[in-house]
Each structure stands twice: as structure tokens, then as C-alpha cells.
MMTF fields as JSON, N, C-alpha, C and O atoms, coordinates in Angstrom:
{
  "mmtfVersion": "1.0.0",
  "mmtfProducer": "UNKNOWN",
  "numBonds": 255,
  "numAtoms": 256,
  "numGroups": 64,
  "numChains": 1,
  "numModels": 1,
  "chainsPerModel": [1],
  "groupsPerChain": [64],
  "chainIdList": ["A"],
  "bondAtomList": [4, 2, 8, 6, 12, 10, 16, 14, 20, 18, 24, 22, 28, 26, 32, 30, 36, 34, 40, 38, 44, 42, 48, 46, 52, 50, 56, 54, 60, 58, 64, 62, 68, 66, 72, 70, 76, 74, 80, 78, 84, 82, 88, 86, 92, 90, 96, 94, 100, 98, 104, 102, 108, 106, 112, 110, 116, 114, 120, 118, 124, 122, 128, 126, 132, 130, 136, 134, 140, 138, 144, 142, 148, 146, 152, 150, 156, 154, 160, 158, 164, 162, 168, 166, 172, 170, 176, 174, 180, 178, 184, 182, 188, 186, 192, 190, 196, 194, 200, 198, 204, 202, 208, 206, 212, 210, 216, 214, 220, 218, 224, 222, 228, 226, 232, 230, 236, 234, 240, 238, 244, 242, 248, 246, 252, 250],
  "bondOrderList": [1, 1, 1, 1, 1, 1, 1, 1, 1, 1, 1, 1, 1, 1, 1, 1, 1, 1, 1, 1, 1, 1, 1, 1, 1, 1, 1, 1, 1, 1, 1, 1, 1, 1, 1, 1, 1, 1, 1, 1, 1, 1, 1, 1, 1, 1, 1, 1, 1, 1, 1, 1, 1, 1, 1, 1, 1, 1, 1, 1, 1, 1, 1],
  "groupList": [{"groupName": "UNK", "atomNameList": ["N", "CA", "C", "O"], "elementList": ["N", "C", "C", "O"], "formalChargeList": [0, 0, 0, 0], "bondAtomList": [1, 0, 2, 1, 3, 2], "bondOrderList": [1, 1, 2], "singleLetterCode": "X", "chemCompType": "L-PEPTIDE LINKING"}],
  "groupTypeList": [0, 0, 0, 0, 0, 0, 0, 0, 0, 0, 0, 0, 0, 0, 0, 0, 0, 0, 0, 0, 0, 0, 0, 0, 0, 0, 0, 0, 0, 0, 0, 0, 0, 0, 0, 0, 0, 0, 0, 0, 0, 0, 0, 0, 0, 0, 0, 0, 0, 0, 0, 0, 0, 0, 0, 0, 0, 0, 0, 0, 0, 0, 0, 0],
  "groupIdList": [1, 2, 3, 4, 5, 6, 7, 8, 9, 10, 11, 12, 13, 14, 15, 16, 17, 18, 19, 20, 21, 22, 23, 24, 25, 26, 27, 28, 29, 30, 31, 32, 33, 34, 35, 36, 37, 38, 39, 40, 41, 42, 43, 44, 45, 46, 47, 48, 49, 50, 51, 52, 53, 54, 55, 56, 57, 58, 59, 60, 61, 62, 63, 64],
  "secStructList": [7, 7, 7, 6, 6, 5, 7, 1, 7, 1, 1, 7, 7, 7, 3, 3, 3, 6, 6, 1, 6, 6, 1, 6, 6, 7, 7, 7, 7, 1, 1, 1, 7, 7, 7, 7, 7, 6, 6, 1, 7, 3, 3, 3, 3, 3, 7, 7, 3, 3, 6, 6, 3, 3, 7, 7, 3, 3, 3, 3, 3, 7, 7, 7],
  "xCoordList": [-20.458, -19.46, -18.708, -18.594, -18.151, -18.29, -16.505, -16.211, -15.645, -14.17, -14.121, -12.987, -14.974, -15.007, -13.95, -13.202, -13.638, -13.058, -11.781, -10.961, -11.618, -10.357, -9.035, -9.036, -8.235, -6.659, -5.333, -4.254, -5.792, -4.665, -4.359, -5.155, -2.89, -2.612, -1.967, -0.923, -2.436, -1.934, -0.009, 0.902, 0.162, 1.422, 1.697, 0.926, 2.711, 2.919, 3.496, 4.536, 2.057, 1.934, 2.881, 4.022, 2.833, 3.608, 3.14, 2.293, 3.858, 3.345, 4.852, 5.879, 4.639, 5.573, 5.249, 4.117, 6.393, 6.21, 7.279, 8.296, 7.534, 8.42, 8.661, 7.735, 9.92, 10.802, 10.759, 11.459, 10.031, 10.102, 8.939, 9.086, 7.941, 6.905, 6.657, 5.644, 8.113, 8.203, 9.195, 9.551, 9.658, 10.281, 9.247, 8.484, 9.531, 8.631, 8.929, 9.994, 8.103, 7.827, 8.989, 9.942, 8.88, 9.612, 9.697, 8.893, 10.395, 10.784, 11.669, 12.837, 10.943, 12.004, 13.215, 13.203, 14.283, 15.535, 16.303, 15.582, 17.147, 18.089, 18.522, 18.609, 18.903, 19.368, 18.107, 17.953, 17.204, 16.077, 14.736, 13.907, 14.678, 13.365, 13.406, 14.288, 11.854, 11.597, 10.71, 9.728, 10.587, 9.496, 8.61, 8.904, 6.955, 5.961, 6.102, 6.348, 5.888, 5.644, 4.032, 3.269, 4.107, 2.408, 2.377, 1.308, 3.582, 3.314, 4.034, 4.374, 4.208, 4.528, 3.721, 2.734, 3.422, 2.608, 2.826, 3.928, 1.813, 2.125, 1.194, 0.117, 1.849, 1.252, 1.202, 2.037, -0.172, -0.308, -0.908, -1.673, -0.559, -0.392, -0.365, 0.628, -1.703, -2.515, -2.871, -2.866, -3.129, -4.374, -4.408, -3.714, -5.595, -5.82, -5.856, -5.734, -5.97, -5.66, -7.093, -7.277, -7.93, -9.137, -9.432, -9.08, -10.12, -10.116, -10.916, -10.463, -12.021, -11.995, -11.385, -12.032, -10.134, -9.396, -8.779, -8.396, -8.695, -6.956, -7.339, -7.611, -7.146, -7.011, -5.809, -4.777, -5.856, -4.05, -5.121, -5.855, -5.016, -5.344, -4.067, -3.426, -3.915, -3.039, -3.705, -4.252, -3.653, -3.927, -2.709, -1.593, -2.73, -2.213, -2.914, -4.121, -1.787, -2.62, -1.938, -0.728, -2.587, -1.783, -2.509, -3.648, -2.105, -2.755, -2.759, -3.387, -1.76, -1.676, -2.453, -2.603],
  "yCoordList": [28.799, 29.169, 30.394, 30.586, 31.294, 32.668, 32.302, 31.69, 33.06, 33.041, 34.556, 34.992, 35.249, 36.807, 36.986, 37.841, 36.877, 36.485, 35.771, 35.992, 35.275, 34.63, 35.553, 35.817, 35.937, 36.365, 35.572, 36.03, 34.313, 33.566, 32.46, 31.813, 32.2, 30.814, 30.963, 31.609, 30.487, 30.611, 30.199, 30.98, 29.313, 29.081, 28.665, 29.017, 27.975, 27.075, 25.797, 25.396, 25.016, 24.121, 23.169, 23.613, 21.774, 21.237, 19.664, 19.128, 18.96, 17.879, 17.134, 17.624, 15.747, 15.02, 13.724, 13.523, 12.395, 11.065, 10.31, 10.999, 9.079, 8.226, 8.922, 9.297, 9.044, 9.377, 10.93, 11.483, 11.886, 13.167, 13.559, 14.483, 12.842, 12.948, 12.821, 12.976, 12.453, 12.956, 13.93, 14.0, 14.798, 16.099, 17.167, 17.424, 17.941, 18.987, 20.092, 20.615, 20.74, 21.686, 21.403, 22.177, 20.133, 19.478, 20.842, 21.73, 21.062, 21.447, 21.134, 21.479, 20.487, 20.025, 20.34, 21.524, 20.077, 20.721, 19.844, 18.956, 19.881, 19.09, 17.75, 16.767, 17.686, 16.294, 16.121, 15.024, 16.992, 16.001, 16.044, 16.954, 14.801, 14.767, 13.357, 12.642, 13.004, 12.08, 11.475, 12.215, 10.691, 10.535, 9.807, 9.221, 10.214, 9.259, 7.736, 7.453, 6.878, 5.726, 4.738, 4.781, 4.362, 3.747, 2.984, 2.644, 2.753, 1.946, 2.868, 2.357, 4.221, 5.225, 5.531, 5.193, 5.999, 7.519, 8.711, 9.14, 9.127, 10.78, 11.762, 11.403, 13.079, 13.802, 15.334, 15.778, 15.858, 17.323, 17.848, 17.455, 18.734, 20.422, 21.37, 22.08, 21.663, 23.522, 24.112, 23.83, 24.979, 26.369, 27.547, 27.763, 28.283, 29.384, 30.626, 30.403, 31.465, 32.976, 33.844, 34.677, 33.501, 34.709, 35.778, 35.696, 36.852, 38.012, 37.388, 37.819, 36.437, 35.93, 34.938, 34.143, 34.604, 33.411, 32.633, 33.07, 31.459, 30.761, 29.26, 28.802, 28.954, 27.297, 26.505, 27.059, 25.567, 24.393, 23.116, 22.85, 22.233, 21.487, 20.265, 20.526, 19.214, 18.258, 16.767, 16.14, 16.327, 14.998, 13.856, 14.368, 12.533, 11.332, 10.587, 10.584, 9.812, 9.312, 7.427, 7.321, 6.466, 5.705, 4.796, 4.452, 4.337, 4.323, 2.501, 1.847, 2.086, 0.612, -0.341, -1.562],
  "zCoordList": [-8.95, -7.962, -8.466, -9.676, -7.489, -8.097, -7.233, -6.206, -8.315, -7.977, -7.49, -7.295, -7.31, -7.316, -5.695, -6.171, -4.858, -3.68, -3.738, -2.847, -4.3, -4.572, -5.008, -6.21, -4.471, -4.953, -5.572, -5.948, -5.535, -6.08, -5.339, -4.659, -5.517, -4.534, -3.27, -3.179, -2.418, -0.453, -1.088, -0.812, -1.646, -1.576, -3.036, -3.928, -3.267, -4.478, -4.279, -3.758, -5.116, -5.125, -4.685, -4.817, -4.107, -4.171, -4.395, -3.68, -5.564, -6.133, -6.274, -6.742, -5.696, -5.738, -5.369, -4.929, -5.512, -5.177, -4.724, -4.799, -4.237, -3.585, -2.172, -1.453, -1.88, -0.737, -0.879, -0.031, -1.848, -2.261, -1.136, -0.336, -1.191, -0.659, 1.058, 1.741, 1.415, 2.763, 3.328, 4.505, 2.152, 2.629, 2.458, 1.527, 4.122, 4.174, 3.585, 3.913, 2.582, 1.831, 0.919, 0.829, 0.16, -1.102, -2.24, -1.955, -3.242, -4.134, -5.424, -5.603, -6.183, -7.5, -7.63, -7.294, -7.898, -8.11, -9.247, -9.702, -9.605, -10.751, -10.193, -10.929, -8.383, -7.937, -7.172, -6.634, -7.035, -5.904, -6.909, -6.878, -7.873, -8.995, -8.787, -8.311, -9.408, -9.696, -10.586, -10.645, -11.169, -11.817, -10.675, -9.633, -11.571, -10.526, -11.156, -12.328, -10.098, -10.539, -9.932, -8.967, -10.52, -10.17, -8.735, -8.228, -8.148, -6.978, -5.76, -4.693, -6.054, -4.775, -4.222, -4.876, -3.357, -2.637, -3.535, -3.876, -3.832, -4.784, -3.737, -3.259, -3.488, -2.668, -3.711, -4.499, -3.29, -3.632, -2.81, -1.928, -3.102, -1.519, -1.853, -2.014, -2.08, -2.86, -1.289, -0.09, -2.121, -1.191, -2.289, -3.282, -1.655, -2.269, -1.173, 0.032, -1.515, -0.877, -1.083, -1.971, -0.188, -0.423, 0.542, 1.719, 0.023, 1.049, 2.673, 3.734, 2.681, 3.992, 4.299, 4.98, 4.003, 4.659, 3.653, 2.568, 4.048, 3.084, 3.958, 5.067, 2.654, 2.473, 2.236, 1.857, 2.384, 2.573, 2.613, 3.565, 1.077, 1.452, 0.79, -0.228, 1.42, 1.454, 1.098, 2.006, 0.007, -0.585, -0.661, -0.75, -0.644, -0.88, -1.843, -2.086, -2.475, -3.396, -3.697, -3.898, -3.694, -3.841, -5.157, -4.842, -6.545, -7.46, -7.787, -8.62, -6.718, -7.394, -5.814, -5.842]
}
């Protein structure tokens, strides 16, 4: 697989869990953190940025 096309990331990242994980376009801050815990929802939310087009992809994850 050839990264030759690729420019970087569509956005930045966003990885989070509990009640974090249902604010749209979440962002860590000093009062809004959390740790993960094994019985939340944990969500991550990439993309990449290439010269034909752009990706957003959105995962859930539930581990227990």
C-alpha cells in the first residue's frame, strides 16, 4: 500500500469514553477528561486528507 497520495490528517483525531463520547466534536480539556474504563463506550474519529478525496471514519467500541 503506497501512502504516496496521502497529505495528512482530514481532522484531529478524536478519542474518548463515558458521557465524553456523546459530545460532538469532544476535546480534552482540564474539567472535561476522563479516564477509559472497561465498561463505557469508547469512541474514535480519524480521517485522512488525500489528493483524491478525504476520509472520516467513526468507530465504537464496547470492551466488557
Amino acid at each position: 500500500m503506497s501512502l504516496e497520495y496521502n497529505k495528512g490528517l482530514s481532522f484531529t483525531s478524536i478519542s474518548c469514553s463515558g458521557p465524553n463520547a456523546a459530545i460532538v466534536h469532544y476535546h480534552p480539556t482540564e474539567t472535561k477528561n476522563s479516564p477509559m474504563k472497561v465498561n463505557q463506550i469508547y469512541l474514535l474519529d480519524s480521517g485522512g486528507q488525500y489528493y483524491d478525496g478525504t476520509t472520516d471514519v467513526t468507530r465504537t467500541f464496547h470492551f466488557s
